[in-house]
N, CA, C and O of each residue as an XYZ file, in Angstrom:
456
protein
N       0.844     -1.183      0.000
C       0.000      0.000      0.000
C       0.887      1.244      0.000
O       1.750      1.315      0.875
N       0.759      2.286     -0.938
C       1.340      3.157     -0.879
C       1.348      4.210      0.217
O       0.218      4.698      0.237
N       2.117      4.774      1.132
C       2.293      5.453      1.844
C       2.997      6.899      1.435
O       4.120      6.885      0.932
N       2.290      8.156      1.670
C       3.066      8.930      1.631
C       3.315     10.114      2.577
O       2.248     10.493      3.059
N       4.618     10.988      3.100
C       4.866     11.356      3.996
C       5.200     12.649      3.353
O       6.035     12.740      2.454
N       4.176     14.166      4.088
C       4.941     15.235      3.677
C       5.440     16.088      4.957
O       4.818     15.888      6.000
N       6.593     17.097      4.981
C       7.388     17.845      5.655
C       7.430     18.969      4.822
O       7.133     19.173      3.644
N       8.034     19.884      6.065
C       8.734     20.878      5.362
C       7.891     22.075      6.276
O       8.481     23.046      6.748
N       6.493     21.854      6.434
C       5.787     23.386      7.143
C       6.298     24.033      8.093
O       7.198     23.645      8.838
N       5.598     25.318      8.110
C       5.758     25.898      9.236
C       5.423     27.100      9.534
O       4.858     27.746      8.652
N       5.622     27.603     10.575
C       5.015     29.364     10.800
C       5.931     30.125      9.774
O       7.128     29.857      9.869
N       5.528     31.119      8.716
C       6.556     31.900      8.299
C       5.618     33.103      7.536
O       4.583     32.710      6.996
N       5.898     34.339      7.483
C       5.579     35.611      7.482
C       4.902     35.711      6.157
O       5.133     34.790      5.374
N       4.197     36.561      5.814
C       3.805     37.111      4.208
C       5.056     37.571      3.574
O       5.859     38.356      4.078
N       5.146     36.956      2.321
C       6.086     37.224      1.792
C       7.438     36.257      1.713
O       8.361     36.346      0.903
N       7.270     35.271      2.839
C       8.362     34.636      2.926
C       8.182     33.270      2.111
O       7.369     33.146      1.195
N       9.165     32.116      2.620
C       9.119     31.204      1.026
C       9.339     29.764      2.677
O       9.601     29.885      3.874
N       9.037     28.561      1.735
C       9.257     27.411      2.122
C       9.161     26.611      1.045
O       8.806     27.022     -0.059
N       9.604     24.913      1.413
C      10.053     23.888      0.407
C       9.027     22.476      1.619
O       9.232     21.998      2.735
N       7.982     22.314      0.571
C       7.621     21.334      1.157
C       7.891     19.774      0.508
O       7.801     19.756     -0.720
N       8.187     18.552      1.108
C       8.619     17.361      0.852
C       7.574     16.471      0.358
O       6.458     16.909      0.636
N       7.564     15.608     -0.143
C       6.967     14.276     -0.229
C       8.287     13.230     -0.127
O       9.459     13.338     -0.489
N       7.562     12.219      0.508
C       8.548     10.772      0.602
C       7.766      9.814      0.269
O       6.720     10.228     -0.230
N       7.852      8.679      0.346
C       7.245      7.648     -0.445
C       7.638      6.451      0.416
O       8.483      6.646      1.289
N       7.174      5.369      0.284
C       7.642      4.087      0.315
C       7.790      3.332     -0.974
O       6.812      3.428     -1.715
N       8.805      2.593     -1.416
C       8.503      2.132     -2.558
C       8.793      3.396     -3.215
O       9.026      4.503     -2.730
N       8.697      2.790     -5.056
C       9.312      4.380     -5.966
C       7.963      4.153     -6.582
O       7.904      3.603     -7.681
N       6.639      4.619     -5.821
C       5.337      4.786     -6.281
C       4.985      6.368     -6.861
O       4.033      6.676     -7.578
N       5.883      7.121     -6.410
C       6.383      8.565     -7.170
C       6.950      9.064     -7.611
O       6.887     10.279     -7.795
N       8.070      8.019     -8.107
C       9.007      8.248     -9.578
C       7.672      7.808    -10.619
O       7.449      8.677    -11.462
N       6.735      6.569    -10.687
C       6.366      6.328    -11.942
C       4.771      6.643    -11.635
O       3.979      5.760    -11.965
N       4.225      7.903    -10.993
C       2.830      8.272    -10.789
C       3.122     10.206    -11.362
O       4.083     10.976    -11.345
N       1.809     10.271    -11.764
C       1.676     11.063    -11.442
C       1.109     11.902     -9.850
O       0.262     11.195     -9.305
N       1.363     13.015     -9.172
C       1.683     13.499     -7.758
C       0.853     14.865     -8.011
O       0.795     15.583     -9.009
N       0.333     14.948     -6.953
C      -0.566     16.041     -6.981
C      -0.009     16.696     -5.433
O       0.179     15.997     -4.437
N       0.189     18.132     -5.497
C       0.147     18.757     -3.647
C      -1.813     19.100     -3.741
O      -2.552     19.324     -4.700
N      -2.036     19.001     -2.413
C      -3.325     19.778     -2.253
C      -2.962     20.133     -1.017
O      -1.949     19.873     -0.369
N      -4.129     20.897     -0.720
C      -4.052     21.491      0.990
C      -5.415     21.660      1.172
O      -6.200     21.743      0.227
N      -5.825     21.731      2.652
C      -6.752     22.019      3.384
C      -6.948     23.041      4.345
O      -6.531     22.895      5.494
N      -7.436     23.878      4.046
C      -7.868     25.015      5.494
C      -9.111     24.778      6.146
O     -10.099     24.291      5.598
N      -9.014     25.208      7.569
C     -10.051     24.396      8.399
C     -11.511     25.266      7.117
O     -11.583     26.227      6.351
N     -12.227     24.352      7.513
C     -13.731     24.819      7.185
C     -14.207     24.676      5.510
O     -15.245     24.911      4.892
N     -12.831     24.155      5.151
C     -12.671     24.296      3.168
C     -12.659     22.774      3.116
O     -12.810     21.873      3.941
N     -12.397     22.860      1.702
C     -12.144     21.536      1.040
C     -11.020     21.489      0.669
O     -10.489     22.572      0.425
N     -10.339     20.422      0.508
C      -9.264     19.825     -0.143
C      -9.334     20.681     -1.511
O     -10.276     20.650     -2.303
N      -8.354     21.321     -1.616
C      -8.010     21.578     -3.192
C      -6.890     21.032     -3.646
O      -6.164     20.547     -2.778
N      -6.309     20.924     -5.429
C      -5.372     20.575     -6.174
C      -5.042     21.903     -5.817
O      -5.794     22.872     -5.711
N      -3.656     21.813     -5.623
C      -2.765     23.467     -5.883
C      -1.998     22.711     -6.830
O      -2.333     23.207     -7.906
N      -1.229     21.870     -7.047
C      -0.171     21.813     -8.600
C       0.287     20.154     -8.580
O       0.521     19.432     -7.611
N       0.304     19.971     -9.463
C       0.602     18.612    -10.226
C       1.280     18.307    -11.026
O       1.327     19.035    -12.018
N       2.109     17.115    -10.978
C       3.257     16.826    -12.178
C       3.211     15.534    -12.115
O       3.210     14.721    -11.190
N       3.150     15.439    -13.841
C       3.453     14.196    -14.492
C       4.902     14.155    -14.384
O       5.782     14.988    -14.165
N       4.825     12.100    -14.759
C       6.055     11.260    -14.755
C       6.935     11.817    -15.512
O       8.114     11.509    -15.338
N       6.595     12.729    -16.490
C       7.875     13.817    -17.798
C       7.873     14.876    -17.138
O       8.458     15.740    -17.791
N       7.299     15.484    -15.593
C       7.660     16.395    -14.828
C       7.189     17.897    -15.555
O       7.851     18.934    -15.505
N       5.737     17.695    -16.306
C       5.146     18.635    -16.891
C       4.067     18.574    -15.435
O       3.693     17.660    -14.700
N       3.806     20.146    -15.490
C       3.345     20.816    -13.899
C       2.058     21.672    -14.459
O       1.845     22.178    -15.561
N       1.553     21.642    -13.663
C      -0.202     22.726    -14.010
C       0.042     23.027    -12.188
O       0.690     22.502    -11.282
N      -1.178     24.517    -12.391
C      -0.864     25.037    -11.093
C      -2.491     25.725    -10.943
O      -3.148     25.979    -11.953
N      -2.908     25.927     -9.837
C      -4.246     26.372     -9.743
C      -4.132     28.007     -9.756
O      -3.153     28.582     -9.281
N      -4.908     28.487    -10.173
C      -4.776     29.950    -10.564
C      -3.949     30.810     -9.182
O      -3.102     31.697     -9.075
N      -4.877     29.836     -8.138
C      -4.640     30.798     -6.395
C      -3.179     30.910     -6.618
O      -2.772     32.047     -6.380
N      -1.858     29.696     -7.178
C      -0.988     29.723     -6.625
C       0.215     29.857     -8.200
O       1.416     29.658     -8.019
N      -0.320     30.201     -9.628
C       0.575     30.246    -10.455
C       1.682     31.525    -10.141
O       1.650     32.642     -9.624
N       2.192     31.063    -10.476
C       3.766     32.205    -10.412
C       4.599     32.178     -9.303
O       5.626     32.854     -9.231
N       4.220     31.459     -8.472
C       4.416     31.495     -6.810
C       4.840     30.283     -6.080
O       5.777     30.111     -5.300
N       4.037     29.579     -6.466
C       4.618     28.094     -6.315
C       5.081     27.067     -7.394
O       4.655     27.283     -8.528
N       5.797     26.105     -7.237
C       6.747     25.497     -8.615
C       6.771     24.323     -7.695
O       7.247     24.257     -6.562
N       6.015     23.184     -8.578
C       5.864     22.084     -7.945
C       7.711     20.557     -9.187
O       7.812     20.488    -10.412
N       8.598     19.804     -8.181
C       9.282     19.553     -8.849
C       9.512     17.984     -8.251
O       8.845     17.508     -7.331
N      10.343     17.449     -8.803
C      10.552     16.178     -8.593
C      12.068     16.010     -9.082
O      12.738     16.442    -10.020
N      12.303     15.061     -7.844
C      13.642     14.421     -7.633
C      13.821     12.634     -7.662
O      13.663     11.957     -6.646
N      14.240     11.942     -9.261
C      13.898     11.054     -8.888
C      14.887     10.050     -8.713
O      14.606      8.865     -8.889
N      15.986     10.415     -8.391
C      16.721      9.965     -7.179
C      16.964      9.672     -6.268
O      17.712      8.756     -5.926
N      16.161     10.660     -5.432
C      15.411     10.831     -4.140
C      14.095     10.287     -4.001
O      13.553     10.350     -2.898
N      13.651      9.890     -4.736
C      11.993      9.510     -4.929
C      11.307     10.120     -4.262
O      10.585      9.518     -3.467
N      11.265     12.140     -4.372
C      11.061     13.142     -3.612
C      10.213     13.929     -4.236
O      10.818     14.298     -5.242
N       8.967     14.493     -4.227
C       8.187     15.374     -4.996
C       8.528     16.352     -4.454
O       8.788     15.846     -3.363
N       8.795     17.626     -4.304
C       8.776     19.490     -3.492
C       7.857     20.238     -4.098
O       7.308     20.011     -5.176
N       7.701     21.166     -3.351
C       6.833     22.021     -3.311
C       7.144     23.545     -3.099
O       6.464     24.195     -2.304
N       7.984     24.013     -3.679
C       8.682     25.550     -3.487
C       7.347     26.395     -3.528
O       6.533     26.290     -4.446
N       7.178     27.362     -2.297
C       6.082     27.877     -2.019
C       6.684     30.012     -1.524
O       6.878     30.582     -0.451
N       6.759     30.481     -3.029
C       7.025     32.250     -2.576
C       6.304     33.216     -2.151
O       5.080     33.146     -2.261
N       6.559     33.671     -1.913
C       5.266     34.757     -1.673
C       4.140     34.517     -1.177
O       2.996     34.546     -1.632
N       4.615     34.254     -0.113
C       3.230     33.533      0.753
C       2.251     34.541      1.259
O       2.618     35.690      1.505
N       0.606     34.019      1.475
C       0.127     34.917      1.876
C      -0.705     34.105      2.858
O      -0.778     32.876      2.874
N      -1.529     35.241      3.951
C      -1.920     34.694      4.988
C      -3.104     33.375      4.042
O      -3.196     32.221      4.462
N      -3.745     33.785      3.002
C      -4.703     32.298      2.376
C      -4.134     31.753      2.336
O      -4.721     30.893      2.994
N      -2.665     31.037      1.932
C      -1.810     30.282      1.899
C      -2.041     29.078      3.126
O      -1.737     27.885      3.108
N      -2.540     29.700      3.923
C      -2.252     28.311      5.183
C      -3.358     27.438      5.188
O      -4.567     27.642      5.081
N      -2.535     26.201      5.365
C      -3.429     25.126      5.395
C      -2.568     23.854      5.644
O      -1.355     23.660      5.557
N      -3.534     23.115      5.958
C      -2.375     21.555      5.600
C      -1.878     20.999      4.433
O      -2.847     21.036      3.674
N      -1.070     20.570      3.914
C      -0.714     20.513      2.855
C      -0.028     19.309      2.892
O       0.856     19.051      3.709
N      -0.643     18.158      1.536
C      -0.632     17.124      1.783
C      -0.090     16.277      0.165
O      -0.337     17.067     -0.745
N       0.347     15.370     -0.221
C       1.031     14.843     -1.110
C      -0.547     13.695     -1.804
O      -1.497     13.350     -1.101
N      -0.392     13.409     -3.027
C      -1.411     12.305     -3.226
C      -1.002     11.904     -4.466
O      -0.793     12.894     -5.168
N      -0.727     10.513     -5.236
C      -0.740     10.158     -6.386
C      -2.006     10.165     -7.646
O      -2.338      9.031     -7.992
N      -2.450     10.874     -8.078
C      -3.344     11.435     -9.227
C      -4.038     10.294     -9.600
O      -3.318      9.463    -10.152
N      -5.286      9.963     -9.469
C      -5.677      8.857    -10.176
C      -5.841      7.630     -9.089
O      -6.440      6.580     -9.321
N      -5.392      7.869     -8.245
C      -5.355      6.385     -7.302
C      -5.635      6.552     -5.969
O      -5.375      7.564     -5.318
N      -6.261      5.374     -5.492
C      -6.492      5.793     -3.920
C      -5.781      4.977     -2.840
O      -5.630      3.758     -2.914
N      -5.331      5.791     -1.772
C      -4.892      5.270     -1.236
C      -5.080      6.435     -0.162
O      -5.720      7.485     -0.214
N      -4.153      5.766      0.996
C      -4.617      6.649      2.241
C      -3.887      8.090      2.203
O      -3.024      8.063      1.326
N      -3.937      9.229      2.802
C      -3.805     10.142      2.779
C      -2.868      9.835      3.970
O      -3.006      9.117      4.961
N      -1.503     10.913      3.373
C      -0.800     11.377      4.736
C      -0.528     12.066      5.565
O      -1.118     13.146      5.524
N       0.055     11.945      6.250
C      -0.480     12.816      7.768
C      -0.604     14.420      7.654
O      -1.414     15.063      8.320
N       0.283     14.980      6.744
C       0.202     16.321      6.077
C       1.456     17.058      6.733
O       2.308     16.536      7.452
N       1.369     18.529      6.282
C       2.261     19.206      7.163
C       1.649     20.772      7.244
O       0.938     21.374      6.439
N       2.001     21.034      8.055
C       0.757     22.108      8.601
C       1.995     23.915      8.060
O       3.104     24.178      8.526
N       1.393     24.539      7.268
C       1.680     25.778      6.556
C       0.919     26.808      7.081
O      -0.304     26.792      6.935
N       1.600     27.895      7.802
C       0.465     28.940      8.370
C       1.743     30.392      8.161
O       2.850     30.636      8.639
N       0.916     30.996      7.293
C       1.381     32.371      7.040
C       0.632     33.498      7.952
O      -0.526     33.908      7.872
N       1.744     33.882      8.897
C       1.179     35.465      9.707
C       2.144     35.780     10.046
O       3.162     35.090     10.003
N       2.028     37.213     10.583
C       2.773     38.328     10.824
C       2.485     38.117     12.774
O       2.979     38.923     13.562
């Protein structure tokens, strides 16, 4: 069963930047396509950006220019380079393979304030 693990959050200001992780078990995200989404309390799960196995990326309007979703597959590592953050920005933010189900991981918690 695929497992996946993201890192990287944390408290950091408007304007400032972070790099969020995916890990894997197994290289179930060298040959998937990987989606980031996030959650803010009271919302739904959204897609913020996605990349195919040729590491072609789409980005949701909230977050084009700003965030750059990439892959390391060496590392069997998806990231999540996140600039210009703004206080909407926060949420949990969570890793998922496109197309397939499996359990959701534990997330990593992103909160932009001053």
């Amino acid at each position: 069963q695929v497992q996946l693990v993201e890192s990287g959050g944390g408290l950091v200001q408007p304007g400032g930047s972070l790099r969020l992780s995916c890990t894997g078990s197994g290289d179930a995200l060298n040959f998937n396509d990987v989606g980031w989404y996030r959650q803010a309390p009271g919302k739904q799960r959204e897609l913020v950006a996605q990349i195919t196995t040729l590491s072609r990326s789409t980005y949701a309007d909230s977050v084009k220019g700003r965030f750059t979703i990439s892959r390391d597959v060496a590392k069997n590592t998806i990231y999540l380079r996140m600039n210009s953050l703004k206080p909407e920005d926060s949420a949990a933010y969570y890793c998922h393979l496109v197309n397939h189900v499996h359990p959701w991981g534990p997330g990593t918690q992103v909160t932009v304030a001053s």
